[in-house]
BAKOLDREN-613401 format. One record per atom (N, C-alpha, C, O): x, y, z; residue in three letters. Coordinates in steps of 0.1 Angstrom, whole numbers, plus 5000, padded with zeros to 4 digits. Each point is the difference from the previous one (the first is absolute). Example, Ala and Ser with C-alpha at 12.3 -4.5 7.8 and 13.67 -1.06 7.14 Angstrom:
<nodes>
513249435078ala499150125000ala500950125000ala501050005007ala498650114986ser500950115000ser499250115008ser500550115001ser
</nodes>
This chain:
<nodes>
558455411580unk501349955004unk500149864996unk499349915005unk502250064982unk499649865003unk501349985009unk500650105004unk499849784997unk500649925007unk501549974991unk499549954990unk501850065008unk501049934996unk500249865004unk500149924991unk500050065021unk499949895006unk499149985010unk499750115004unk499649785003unk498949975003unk500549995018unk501049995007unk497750044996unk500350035015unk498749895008unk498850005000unk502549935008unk499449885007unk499850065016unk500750095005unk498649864999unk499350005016unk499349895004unk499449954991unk500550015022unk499549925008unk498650055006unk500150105008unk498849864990unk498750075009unk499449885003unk500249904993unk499250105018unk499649875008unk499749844994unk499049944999unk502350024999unk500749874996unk499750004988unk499149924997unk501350154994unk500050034987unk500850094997unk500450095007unk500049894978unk501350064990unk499150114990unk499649964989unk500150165012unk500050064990unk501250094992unk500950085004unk498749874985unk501450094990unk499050084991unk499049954994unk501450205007unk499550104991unk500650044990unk501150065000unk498049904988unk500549964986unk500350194995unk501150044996unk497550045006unk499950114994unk498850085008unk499049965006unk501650184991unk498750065008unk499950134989unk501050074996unk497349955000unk499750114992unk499350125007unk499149985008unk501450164990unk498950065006unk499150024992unk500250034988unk498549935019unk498849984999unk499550195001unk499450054990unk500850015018unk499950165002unk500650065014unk500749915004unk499450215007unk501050045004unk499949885011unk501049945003unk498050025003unk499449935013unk500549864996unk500849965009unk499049974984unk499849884992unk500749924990unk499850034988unk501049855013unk501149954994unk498949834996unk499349945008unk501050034979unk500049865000unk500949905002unk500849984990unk499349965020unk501249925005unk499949864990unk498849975000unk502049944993unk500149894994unk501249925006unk501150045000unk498449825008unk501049975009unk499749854998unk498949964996unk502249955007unk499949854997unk500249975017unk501050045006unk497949895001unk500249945012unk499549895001unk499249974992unk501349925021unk500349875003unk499450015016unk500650025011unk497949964985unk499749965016unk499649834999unk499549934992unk501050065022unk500349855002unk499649914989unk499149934997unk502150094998unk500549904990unk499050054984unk500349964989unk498850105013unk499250034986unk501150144996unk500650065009unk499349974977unk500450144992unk499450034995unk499449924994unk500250245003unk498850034992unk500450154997unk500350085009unk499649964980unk500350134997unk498950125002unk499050004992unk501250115022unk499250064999unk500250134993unk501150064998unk497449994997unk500150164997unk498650055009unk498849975002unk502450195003unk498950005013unk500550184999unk501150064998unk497549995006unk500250145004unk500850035010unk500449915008unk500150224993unk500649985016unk499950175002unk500250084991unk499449965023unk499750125003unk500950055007unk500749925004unk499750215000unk500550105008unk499550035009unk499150084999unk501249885013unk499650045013unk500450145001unk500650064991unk499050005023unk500650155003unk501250005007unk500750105002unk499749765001unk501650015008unk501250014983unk501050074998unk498549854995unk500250024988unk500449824992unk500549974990unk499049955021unk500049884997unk499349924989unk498950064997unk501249854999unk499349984984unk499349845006unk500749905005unk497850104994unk499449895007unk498949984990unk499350084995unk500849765003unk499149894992unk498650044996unk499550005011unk499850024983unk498550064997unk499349844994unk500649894998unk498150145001unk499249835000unk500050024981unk499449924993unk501450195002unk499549974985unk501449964999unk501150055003unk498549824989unk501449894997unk499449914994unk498849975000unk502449954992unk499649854997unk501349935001unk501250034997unk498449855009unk501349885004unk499649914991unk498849974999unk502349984992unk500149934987unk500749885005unk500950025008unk498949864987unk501049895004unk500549974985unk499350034991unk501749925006unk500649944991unk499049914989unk500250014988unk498949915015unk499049974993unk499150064988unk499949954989unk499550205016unk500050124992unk500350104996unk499250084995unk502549955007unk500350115000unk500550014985unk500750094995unk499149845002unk500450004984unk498950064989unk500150054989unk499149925018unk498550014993unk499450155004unk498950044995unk502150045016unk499050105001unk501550064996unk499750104995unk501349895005unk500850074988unk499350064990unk499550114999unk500549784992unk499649984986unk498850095004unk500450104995unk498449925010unk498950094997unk500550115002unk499950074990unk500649975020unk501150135005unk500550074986unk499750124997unk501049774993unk500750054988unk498450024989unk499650094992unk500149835011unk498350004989unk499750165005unk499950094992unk500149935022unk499150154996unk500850135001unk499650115002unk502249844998unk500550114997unk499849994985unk499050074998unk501349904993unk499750014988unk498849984997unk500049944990unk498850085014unk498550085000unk500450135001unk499350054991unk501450055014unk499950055008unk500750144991unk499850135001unk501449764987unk500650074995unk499350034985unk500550074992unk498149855005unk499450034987unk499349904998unk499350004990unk
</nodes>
């Protein structure tokens, strides 16, 4: 599922906005979200699971990126999709 426009929320004194979400498989979405906890920003990409009520909750496989490297793990990102393609 991706996103048209980006969907902001408040979770304990912080701004997350959800950039895009992939499914991962039927249980399992990769959520890509830009949040602002006290005062830092950092773009996370984070599993996110299916509960049985049918709620979708944070799993520990993730990485939070800050602006400093997120450029740099782009660019490998693109490096091993085109590995990938030959």
């Amino acid at each position: 599922m991706s996103y048209a426009a980006s969907l902001q929320f408040y979770v304990n004194q912080g701004v997350i906005t959800i950039i895009s979400e992939i499914q991962k498989n039927t249980k399992e979405v990769v959520r890509i979200s830009v949040e602002d906890y006290k005062g830092h920003k950092f773009v996370d990409c984070r599993v996110y699971w299916q509960d049985e009520a049918g709620d979708w909750k944070p799993s520990k496989k993730g990485i939070a990126l800050n602006d400093e490297c997120l450029d740099e793990v782009i660019e490998g990102l693109q490096k091993a999709s085109k590995a990938l393609e030959g």
